[in-house]
N, C-alpha and C positions, 0 to 999 in steps of 0.2 A: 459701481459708479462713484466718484467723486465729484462733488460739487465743486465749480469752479470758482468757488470765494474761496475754501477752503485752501484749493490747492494755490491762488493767489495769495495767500496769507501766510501758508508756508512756505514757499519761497523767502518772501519777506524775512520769516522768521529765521531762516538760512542765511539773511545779509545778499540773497538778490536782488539789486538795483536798477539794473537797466537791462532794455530785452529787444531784441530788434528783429527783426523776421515777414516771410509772404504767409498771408492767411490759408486757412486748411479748414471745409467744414467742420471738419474732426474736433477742430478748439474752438468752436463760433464761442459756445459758451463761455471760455474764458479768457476771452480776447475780449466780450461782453464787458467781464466782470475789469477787464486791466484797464479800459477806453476810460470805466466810470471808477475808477479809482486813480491816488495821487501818487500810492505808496510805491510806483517805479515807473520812473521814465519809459517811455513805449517809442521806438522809429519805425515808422511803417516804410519797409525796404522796397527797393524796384523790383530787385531779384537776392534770389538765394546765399549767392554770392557775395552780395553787396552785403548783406543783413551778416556777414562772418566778419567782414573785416571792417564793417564801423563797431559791430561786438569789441573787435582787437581793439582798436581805438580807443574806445570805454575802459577795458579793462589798464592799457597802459596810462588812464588817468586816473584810475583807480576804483575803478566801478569791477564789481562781482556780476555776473552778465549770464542773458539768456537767448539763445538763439531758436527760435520755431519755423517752421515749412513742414509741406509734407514730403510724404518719401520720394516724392519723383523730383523735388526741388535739392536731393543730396545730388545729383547732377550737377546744377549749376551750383554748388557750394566744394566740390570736390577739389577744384584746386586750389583754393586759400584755405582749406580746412588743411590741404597736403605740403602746401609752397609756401603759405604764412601760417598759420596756429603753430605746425610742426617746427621749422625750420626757428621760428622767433619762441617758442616755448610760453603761447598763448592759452588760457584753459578758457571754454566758455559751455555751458550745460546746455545740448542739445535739444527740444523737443520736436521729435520726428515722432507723423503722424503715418501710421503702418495700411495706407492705401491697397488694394489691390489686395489685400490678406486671403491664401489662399482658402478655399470655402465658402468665401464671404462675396456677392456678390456684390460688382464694381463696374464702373466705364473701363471699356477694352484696352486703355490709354495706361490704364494702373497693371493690367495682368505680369508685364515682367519684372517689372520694379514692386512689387508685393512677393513675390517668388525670390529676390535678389535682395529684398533691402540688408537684414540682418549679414550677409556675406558681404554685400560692399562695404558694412562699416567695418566689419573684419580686417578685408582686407586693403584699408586706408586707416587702421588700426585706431581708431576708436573705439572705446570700449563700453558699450553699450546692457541695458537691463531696459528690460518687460515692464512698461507705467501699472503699475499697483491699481486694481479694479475698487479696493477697500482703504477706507480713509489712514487707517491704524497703518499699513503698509509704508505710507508714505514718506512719511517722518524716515524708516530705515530704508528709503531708497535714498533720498535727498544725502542723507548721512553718506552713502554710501558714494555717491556722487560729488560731494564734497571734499571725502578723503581721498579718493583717484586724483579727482584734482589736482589736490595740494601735494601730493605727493610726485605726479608729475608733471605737472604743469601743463597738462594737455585737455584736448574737448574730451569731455565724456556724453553720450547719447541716452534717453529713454523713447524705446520705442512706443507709441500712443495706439490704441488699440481702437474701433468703432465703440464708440459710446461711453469710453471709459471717464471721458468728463462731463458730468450733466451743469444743468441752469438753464435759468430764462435766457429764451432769444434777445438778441438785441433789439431795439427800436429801431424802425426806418432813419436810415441816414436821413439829413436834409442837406441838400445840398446850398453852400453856399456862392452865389454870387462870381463871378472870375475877377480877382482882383487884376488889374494890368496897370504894371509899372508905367509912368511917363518918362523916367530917365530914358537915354539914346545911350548908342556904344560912344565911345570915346576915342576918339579917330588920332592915332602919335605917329601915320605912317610917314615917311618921307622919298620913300623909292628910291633909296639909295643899296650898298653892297648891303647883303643880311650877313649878320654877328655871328661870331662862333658860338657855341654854349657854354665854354668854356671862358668865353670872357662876360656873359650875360652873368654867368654864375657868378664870376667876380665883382660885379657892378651889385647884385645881389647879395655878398655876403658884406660888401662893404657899408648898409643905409640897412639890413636887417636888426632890429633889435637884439639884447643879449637874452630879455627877455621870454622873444620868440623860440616857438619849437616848429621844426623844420622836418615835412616828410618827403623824401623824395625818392619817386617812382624807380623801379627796375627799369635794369639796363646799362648804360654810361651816361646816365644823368647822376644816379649818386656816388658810381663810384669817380665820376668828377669831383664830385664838389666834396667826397672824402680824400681825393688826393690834393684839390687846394686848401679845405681845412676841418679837421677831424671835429665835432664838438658835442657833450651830451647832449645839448638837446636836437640834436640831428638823428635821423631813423633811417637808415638805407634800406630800401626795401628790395629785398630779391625773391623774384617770381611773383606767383600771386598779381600779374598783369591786369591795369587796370585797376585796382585794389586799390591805390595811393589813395583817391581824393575822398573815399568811403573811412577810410582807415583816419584819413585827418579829419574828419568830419565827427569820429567819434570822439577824438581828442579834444576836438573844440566845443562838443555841446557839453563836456567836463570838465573844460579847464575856461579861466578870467583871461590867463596871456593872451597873445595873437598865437594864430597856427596858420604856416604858410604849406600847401601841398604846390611841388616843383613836379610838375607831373610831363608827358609828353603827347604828342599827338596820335599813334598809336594806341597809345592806354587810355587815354580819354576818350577815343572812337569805339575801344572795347567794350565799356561799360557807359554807356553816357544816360542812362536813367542814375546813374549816379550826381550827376548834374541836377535831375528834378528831386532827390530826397534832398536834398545841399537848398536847391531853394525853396520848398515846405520847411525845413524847420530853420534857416533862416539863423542861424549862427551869425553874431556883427562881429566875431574876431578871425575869422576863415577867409584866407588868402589864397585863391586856388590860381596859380601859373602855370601856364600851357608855355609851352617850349618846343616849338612846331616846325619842322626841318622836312616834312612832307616824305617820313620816311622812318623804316624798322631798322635804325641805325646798328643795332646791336646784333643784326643778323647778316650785316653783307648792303644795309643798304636799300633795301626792298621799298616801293612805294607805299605811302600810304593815300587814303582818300581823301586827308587834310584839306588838298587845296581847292574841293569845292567847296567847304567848311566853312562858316564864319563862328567861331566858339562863339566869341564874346555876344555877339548876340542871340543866339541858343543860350547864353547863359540868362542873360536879359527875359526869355519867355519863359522860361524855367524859373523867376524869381529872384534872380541874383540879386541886388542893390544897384549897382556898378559893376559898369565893364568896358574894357578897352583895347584896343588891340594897334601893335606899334612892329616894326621892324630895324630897330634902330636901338642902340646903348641910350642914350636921352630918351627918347619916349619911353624906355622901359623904367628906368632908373625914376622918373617923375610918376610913374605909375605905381610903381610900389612905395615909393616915397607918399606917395599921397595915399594910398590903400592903409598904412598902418596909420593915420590919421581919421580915418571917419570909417563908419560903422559898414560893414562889410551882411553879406558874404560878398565878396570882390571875386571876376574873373578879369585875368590880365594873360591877355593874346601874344605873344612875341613868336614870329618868322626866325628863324637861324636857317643857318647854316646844314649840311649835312659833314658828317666827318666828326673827330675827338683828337682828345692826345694820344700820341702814340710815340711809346709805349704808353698803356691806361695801366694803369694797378687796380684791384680790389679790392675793399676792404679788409683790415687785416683780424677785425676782431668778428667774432663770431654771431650770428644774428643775434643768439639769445643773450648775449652779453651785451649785446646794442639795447637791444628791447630792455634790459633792465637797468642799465644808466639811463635809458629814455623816459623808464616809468620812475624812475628817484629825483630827475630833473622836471619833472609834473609832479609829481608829491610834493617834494620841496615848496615850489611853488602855490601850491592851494588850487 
């Protein structure tokens, strides 16, 4: 058994800074030891999923990163472990905790996913090793994990075994208080035609700062606004749905600039506990825009559930600062105008259109060459 100060302290010692993940009895102990210490930023994620790609986020700001769940949580992490780590050439150290371990008696819920773990990371090709039961071990895992990394630029995994991390239990939470905002949504509609996205994007890239870094969701949201105008600090994200506003979220609790996630209605209804992690930690330079056409534009069209939807005030009960929601080029254009003005996290509503350009292009540069002019325009910057 390893003590979980230790194994927190060799991390550290490794240059792991930020770590973000759903909890697993398996690590009470050293989820203990991370809460009461300073030596790395900690996000407590909604889901599994979300916890990989605010990871990506960190690391494109330059944070060395830790991802933990237990093994039935590589379900909801499989496709941005597959659609973003892979495709954008993202590395982040897994720790998966090995439920269900066959012999080992568990709830009925873990029996197939303890039988499968080690095969799925297989074959979602992560490459994974056995968490070290002795301290001396550990130092040549970590190492080991390290060098995979760097060498491919991809997640490596340590499967966690029953017991293998000891320490004192944590102290009873206390619970605090429900803080609730008194700001109101911000009303720009006018009930007039709704905008195409292709022109909202243009109203948008023209009052954006140069300073800003801009992530925007899969689909024909980015490869619009790559074919109005190509720039480092822009991320196109493909696949990995849903993923956008986690992924700028990691961006933004590591970087000073503004971070704008261009995200759509679809992908925000995918993931929207990604909304409640965005307002707990309360980032004042996270610009998140909904770009809401009540529809899976990129598949034919399809509806979505948008239009019984009010983001902006979901974003409001979830902690946001500010939010507002418009259907119209002025209302949007004074919203974002005024969101990179005062302290954020900001959600901003805008209705469009359904439909794109046509012909649309694609980006023509490759993800992981996105990703890393993405990460030298956040280095650069600080």
């Amino acid at each position: 058994m390893i003590p979980a100060g230790i194994l927190l302290d060799e991390l550290v010692r490794f240059d792991f800074d930020f770590v973000a993940g759903v909890p697993c009895s398996f690590l009470t102990p050293w989820l203990a030891a991370l809460n009461a210490s300073s030596k790395m930023v900690h996000v407590a994620a909604a889901s599994e999923g979300e916890a990989v790609a605010i990871a990506a986020g960190a690391w494109l700001a330059g944070r060395k990163t830790v991802v933990f769940c237990q093994n039935s949580g590589l379900g909801n992490a499989v496709n941005p472990l597959t659609s973003l780590s892979f495709p954008f050439r993202i590395p982040t150290f897994l720790l998966v905790t090995w439920r269900g371990e066959p012999g080992i008696k568990d709830e009925p819920q873990h029996v197939l996913m303890g039988q499968i773990t080690q095969a799925l990371l297989d074959v979602i090709r992560v490459p994974w090793r056995e968490f070290p039961n002795e301290v001396r071990d550990l130092p040549e895992m970590l190492s080991a994990a390290t060098a995979e990394m760097n060498e491919s630029s991809l997640p490596f995994a340590a499967v966690v075994r029953k017991d293998s991390i000891g320490g004192a239990e944590p102290p009873a939470a206390l619970r605090s208080p429900l803080h609730r905002r008194a700001a109101d949504c911000i009303d720009l509609i006018d009930d007039g035609p709704l905008p195409a996205r292709i022109a909202a994007l243009e109203r948008f890239l023209a009052v954006v700062p140069e300073r800003a870094s801009v992530v925007a969701t899969t689909g024909k949201c980015g490869r619009e606004l790559f074919t109005l105008c190509d720039r480092p600090q822009h991320l196109y994200q493909v696949g990995s749905m849903g993923c956008a506003s986690a992924m700028a979220l990691g961006v933004a609790l590591n970087s000073k600039s503004p971070v704008v996630v261009l995200d759509g209605d679809g992908s925000a209804l995918m993931k929207m506990g990604n909304m409640a992690t965005i307002g707990a930690c309360a980032p004042e330079n996270l610009i998140h825009v909904i770009l809401d056409n009540n529809a899976h534009d990129s598949t034919g069209g399809q509806p979505t559930s948008s239009q019984t939807v009010d983001f902006a005030r979901v974003a409001l009960s979830c902690g946001y600062r500010s939010a507002s929601k418009s259907d119209n080029l002025r209302g949007f254009e004074t919203a974002v105008t005024t969101a990179f003005k005062t302290p954020g996290p900001t959600l901003i509503h805008l209705r469009i259109q359904v439909g794109s350009l046509d012909p649309l292009a694609r980006p023509s540069i490759a993800p992981h060459e996105v990703a890393q002019r993405f990460r030298k325009f956040l280095m650069d910057r600080g």
